[in-house]
C-alpha positions in Angstrom: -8.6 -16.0 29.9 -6.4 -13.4 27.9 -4.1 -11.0 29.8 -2.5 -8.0 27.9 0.9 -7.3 29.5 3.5 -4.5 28.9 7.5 -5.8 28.9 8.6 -2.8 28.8 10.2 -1.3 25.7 12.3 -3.3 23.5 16.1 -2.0 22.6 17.3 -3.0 19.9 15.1 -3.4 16.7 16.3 -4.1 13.0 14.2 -3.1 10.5 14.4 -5.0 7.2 14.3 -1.7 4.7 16.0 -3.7 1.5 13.0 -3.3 -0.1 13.9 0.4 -0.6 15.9 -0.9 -4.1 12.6 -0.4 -6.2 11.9 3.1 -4.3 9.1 3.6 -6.6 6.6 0.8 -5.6 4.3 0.3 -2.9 6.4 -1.8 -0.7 9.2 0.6 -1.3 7.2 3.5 -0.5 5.4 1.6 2.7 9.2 1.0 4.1 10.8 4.2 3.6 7.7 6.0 4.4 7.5 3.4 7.9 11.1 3.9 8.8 10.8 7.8 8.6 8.2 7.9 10.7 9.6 5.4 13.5 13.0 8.4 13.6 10.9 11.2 14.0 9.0 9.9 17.2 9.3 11.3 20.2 12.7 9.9 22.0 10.5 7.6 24.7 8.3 6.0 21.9 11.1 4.7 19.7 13.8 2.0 20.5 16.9 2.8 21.6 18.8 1.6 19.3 17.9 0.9 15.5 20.0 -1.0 12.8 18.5 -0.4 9.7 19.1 -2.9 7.0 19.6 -1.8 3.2 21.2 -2.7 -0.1 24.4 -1.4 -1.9 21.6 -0.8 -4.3 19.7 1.5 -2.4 23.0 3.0 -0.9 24.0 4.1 -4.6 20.5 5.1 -6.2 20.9 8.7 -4.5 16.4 8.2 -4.0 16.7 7.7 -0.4 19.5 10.1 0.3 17.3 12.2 2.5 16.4 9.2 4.1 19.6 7.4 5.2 20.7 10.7 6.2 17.9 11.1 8.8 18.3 7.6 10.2 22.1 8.4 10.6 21.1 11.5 12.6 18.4 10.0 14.5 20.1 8.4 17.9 21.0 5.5 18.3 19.9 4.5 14.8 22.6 3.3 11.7 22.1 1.4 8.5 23.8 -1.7 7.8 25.0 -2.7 4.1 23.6 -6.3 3.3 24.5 -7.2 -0.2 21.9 -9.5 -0.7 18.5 -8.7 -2.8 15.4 -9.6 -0.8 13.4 -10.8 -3.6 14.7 -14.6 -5.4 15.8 -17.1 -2.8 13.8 -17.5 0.4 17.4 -18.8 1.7 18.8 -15.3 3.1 21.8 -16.2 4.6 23.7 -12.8 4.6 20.7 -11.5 6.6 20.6 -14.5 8.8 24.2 -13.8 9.2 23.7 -10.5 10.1 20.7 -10.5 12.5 23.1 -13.2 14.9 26.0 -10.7 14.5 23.6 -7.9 15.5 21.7 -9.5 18.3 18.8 -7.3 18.2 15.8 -7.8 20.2 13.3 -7.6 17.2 13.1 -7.7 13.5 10.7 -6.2 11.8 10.1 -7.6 7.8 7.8 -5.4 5.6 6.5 -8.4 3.3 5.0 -11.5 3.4 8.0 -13.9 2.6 10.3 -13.6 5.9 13.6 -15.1 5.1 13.9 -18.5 6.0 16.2 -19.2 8.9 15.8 -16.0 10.9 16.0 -17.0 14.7 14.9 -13.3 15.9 11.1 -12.5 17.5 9.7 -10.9 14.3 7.1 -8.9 13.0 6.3 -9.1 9.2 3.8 -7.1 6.9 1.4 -8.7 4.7 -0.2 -6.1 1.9 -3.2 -8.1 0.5 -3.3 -11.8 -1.1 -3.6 -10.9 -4.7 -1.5 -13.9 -5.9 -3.7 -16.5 -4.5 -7.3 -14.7 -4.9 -7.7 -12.8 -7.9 -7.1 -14.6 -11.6 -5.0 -13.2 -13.9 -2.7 -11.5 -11.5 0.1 -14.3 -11.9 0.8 -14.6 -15.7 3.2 -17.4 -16.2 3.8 -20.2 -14.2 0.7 -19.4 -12.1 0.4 -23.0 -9.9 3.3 -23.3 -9.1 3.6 -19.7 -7.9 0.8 -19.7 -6.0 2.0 -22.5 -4.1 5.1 -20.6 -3.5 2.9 -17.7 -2.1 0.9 -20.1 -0.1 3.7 -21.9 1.6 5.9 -18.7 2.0 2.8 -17.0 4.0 1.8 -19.7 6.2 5.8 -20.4 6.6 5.8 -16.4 8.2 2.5 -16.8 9.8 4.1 -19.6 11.6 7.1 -18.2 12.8 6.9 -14.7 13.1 5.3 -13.3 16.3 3.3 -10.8 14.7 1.3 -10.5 11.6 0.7 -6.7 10.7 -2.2 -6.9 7.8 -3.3 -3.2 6.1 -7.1 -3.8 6.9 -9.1 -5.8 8.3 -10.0 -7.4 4.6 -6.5 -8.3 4.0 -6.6 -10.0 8.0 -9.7 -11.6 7.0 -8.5 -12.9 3.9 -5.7 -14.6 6.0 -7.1 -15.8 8.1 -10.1 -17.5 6.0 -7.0 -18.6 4.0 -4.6 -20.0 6.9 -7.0 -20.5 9.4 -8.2 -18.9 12.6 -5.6 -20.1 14.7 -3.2 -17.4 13.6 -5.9 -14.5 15.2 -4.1 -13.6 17.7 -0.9 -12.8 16.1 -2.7 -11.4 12.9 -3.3 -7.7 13.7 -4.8 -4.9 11.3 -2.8 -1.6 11.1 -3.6 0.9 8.4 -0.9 2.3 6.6 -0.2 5.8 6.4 -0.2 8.4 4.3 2.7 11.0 3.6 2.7 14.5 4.8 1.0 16.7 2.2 3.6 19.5 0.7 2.0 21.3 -2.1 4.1 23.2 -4.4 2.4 23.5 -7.4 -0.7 25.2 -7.4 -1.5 25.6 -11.0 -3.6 23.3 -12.5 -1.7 20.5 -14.4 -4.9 20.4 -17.2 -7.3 23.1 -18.2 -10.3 20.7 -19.1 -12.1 19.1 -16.7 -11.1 15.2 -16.1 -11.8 12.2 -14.1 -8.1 10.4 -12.9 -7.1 7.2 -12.2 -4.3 6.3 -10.7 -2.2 3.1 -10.6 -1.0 0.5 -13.0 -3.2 -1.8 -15.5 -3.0 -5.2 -14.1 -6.6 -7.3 -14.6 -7.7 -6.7 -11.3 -7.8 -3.0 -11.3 -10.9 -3.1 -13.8 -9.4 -1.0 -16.3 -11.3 -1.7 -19.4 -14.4 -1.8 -17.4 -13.9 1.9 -15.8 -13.3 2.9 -19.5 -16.3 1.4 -20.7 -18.1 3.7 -18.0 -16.6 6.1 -19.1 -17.6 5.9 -22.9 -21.2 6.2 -21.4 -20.7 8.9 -19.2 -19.5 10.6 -22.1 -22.3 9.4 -24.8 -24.8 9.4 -22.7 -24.4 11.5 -19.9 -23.5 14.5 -21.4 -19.8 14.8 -19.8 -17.8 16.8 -21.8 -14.2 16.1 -19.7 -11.2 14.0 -20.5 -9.9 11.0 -18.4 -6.5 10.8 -17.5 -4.7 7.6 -16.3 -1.2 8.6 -15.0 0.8 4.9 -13.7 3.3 2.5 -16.0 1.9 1.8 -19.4 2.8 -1.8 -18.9 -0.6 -3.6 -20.6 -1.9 -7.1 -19.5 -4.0 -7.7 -22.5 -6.0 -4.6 -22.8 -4.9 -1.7 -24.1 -6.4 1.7 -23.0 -4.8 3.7 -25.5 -6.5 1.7 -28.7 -9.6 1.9 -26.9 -9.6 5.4 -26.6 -8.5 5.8 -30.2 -11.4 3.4 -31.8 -13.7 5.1 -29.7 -12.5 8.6 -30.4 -12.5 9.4 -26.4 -10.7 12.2 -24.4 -7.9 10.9 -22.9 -4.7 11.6 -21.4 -1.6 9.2 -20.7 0.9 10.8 -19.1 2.7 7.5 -17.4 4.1 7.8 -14.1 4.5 11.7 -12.2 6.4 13.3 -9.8 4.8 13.5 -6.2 4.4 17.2 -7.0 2.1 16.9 -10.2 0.6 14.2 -8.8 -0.9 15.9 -5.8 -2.1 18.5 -8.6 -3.5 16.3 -10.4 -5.2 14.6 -7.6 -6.0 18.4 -6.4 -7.9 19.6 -9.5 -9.4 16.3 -10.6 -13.4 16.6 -10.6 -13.0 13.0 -9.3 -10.5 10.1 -8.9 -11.9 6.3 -10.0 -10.8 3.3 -8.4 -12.8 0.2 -9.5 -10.6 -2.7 -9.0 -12.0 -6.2 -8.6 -9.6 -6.6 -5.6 -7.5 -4.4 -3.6 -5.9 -4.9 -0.1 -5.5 -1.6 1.0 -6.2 1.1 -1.8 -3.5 3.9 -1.3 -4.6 6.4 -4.1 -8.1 6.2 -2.5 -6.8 8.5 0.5 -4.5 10.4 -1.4 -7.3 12.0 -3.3 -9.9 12.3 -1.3 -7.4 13.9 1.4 -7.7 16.9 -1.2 -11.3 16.7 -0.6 -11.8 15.3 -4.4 -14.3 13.3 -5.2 -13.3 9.6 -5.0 -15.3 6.7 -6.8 -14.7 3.2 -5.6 -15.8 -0.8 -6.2 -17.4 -2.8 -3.1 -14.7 -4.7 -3.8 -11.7 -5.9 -1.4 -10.9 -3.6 1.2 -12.0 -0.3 -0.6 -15.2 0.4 0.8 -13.4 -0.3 4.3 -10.8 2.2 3.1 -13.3 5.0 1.3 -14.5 7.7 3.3 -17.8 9.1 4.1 -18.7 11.4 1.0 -17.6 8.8 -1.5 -19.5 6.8 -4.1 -18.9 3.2 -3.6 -20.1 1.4 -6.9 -21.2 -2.3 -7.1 -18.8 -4.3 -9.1 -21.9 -6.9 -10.0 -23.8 -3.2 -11.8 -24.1 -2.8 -15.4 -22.1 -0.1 -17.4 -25.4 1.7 -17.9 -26.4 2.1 -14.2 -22.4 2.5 -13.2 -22.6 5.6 -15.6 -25.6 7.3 -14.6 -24.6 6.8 -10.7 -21.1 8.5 -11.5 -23.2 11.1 -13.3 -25.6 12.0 -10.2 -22.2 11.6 -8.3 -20.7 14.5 -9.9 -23.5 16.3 -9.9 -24.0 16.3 -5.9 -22.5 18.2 -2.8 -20.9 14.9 -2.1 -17.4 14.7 -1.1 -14.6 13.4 1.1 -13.4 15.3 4.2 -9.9 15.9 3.4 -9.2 16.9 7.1 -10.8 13.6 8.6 -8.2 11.6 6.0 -5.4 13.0 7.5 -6.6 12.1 11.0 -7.1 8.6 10.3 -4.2 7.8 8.0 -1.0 8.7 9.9 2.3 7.3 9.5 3.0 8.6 12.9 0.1 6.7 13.9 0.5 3.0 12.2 4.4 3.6 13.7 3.5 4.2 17.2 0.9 0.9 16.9 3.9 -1.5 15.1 5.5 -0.5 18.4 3.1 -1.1 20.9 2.1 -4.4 19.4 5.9 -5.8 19.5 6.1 -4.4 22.8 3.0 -6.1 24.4 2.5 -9.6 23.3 -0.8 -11.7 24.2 -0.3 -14.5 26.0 -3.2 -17.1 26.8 -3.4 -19.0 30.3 -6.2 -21.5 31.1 
């Protein structure tokens, strides 16, 4: 028999927000985004006190300004300096160092590689298991660091008390992975999505255009969605561009020569600001996400909270994460059929509710959850 029982609320949590030094990926955005969140809840839901762990890096970048200066006026909450990357060596010992100095209650990692050592209850995060189960992601060196990925998860999955996974594809990929007997501390909690703060409402292109939005890895499909495309075009009759805003970093394909042999209408403009982004998202007669694998699928929910159109594979957790009112497309159909569904797509009354989005996808929400779950452990008696 299982009984769920409350402790009472924890006092002292340290929250591991080094990741913040790359403030422009998804685990940097998923920390500060988290860490926001956790200040601005209401006084009885949040700890009491707060250390907040970051990096002379992320101390000097003047990104998180805003940030730092919220958690320094948020009660009981500080940040703490620990000059000590959090990517490299899985032997952390300035953190370990300063987790015994601080004596917290809880720590709470945001990745899937907890620093070895660490003799606090912890919570860690794990994003999706693209190392280990889609080919091509790793380019060089790829057994050996997919072993490093393997150990380093079931190391955390051992140790930590809780296993926060995105979805509930990402938990069942752990746990087909690790085994079942890490259930019960592997939990799914969506992340959330920022509050939406438009300030541009002109539209960023006059023609109309499909977007996608990310970088070019193999699993995200890329040449695939532009082959689509170059039928939609030919022999669909669409007469708008498509524009792919992320880093221009190829992996072996390159969109840019394809649209030039091809003679398509495309746009490039690399990464945005959050502002033209929104736009773009905003004025976009649909965004395209066809990866072969994704563990959560942020850009998904950032369009369609605009109510844009939002095209998605059946793979990974996308279909999970894809609204009602959005055209899920098999991964296994042919370019042909692809085209002529995205085609009667755009053509339809079909679209996300942008209102609903916002509902499910809180920050405030997958905060307030992280909480509870540290608070109220499981515990099995026979």
């Amino acid at each position: 028999q299982c009984i769920e029982f409350k402790i009472g609320p924890f006092m002292y949590l340290v929250f591991d927000a080094r990741h913040l030094c790359l403030p422009h990926s998804g685990l940097g955005r998923y920390s500060a985004s988290l860490v926001e969140a956790i200040t601005q809840l209401p006084t009885s839901e949040r700890p009491a006190r707060c250390s907040v762990l970051i990096t002379p890096a992320v101390r000097s970048n003047g990104i998180h300004d805003a940030l730092i200066d919220k958690i320094k006026k948020c009660p009981g909450f500080h940040t703490r300096i620990v000059d000590q990357s959090p990517f490299g060596s899985p032997l952390q010992g300035k953190v370990v160092a300063a987790l015994k100095d601080l004596g917290a209650d809880h720590y709470i990692y945001p990745h899937y590689d907890v620093p070895m050592g660490i003799g606090t209850p912890t919570t860690f995060v794990i994003h999706d298991l693209m190392p280990v189960l889609v080919e091509g992601y790793i380019r060089k060196h790829v057994w050996l660091k997919k072993l490093y990925f393997h150990l380093r998860t079931r190391s955390s999955l051992r140790r930590a008390e809780n296993c926060i996974a995105v979805s509930e594809k990402t938990r069942s990929d752990v746990l087909a992975l690790f085994g079942t007997r890490f259930s019960e501390k592997a939990v799914t909690i969506y992340s959330g999505i920022p509050a939406l703060v438009e300030t541009r409402p002109d539209r960023p292109i006059e023609d109309e255009y499909l977007l996608y939005v990310g970088d070019r890895r193999p699993h995200k499909n890329i040449q695939r969605m532009l082959e689509i495309f170059r039928t939609l075009v030919a022999e669909q009759g669409f007469r708008g561009k498509l524009v792919m805003s992320g880093p221009k970093t190829n992996f072996g394909f390159d969109p840019e020569a394809f649209a030039r042999v091809n003679e398509l209408p495309m746009e490039f403009p690399g990464p945005v600001s959050d502002d033209l982004l929104n736009a773009l998202y905003r004025h976009a007669s649909a965004h395209l996400l066809i990866s072969k694998y994704e563990g959560f699928g942020l850009p998904v929910i950032e369009a369609a909270r605009h109510s844009t159109k939002t095209i998605v594979s059946d793979q990974g957790a996308l279909p999970e994460i894809a609204p009602a009112g959005a055209l899920v497309l098999p991964d296994a159909l042919g370019v042909r059929e692809s085209a002529g569904r995205v085609a009667a797509y755009l053509a339809s009354d079909l679209r996300p509710d942008g209102g609903g989005i916002n509902d499910r996808f809180q920050w405030s929400r997958t905060a307030r959850l992280i909480l509870d779950r540290i608070q109220t452990p499981v515990v099995a008696h026979s």
